[in-house]
C-alpha positions in Angstrom: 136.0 98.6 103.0 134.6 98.4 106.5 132.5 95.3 107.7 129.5 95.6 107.1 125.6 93.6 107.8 123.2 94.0 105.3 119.6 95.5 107.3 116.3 94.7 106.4 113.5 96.2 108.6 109.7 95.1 108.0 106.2 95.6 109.2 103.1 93.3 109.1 102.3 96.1 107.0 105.4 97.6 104.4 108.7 97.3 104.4 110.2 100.1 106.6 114.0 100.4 106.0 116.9 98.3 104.0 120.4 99.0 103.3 123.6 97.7 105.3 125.0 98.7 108.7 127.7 98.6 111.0 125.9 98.5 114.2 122.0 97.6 115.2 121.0 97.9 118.6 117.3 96.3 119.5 115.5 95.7 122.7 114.8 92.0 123.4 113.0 90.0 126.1 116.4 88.9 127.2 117.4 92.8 127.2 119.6 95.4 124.7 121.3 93.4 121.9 124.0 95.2 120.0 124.7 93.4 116.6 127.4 93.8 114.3 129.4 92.3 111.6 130.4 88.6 112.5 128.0 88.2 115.3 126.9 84.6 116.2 123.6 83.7 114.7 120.4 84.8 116.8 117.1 84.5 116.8 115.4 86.8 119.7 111.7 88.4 120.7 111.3 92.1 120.2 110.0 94.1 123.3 109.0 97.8 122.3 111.5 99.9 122.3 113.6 101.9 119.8 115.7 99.9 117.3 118.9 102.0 116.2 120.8 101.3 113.0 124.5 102.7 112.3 124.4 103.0 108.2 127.4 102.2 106.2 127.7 106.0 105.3 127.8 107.0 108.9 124.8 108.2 109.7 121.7 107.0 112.2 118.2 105.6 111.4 116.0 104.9 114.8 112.4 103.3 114.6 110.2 103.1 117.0 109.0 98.9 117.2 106.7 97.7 119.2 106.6 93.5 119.0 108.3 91.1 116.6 111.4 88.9 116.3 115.1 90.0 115.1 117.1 87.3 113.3 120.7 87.5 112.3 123.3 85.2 110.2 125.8 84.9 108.0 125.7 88.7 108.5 122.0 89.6 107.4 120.0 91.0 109.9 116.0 91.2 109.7 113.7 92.7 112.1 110.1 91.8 111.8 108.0 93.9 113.8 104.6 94.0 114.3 104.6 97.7 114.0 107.4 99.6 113.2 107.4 103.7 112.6 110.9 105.3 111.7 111.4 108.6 113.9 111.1 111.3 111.2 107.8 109.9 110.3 106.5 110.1 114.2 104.2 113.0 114.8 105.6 114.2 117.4 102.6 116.7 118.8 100.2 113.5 118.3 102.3 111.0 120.2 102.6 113.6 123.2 99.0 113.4 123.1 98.9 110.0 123.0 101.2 109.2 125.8 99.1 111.9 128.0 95.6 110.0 127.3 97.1 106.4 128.1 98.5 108.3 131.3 95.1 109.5 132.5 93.0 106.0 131.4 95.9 104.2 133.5 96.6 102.0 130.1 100.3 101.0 130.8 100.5 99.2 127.0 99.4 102.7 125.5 101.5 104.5 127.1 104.4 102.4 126.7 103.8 102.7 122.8 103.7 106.4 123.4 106.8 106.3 125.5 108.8 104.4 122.5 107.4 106.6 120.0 109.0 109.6 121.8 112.4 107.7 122.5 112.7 107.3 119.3 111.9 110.5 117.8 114.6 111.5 120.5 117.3 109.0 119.7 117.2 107.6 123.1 117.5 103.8 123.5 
């Protein structure tokens, strides 16, 4: 059996995902962190960006978070964002939108939200 970290993903608002992982990649305010198995213990900011999860089974889960703190020992990692939407629940069509409005109002936060959204949906970290 593979190494593996258990995941555990949560809003302010629901839990979002859980299960275990070979590989998490996050955006911090010290930059990208890639996590697996065996890492030292951390304890970092979230900036928004897309957080990607390698599952056990092979496949990929992205979410787009936006704010938040990632935490990681004894190989259990948590992510605790302030908002957190995984990618198949993104409406894409809306957050185009969304991204255009905060382009013309000149609100960089909105758009950046928008931006994330988008990544995610995309699988670009």
């Amino acid at each position: 059996m593979a190494a593996e970290l258990h995941v555990e993903m949560v809003a302010a608002d629901r839990s979002v995902w859980s299960g275990t992982a070979t590989l998490v990649i996050a955006r911090t305010t010290s930059g990208d962190i890639g996590v697996m198995p065996g890492h030292q213990p951390l304890l970092g900011v979230l900036e928004s960006g897309p957080v990607t999860i390698r599952t056990s089974e092979g496949g990929t889960v992205v979410a787009a978070v936006h704010g938040g703190f990632i935490s990681f020992a004894d190989d259990k990692l948590s992510v605790l964002a302030e908002i957190a939407e995984l990618s198949d629940e993104i409406d894409v069509k809306r957050a185009e939108r969304a991204l255009e409005r905060a382009k013309s109002a000149a609100d960089a936060a909105a758009e950046r939200r928008a931006d994330v959204r988008l990544r995610a949906v995309a699988g670009v970290h």
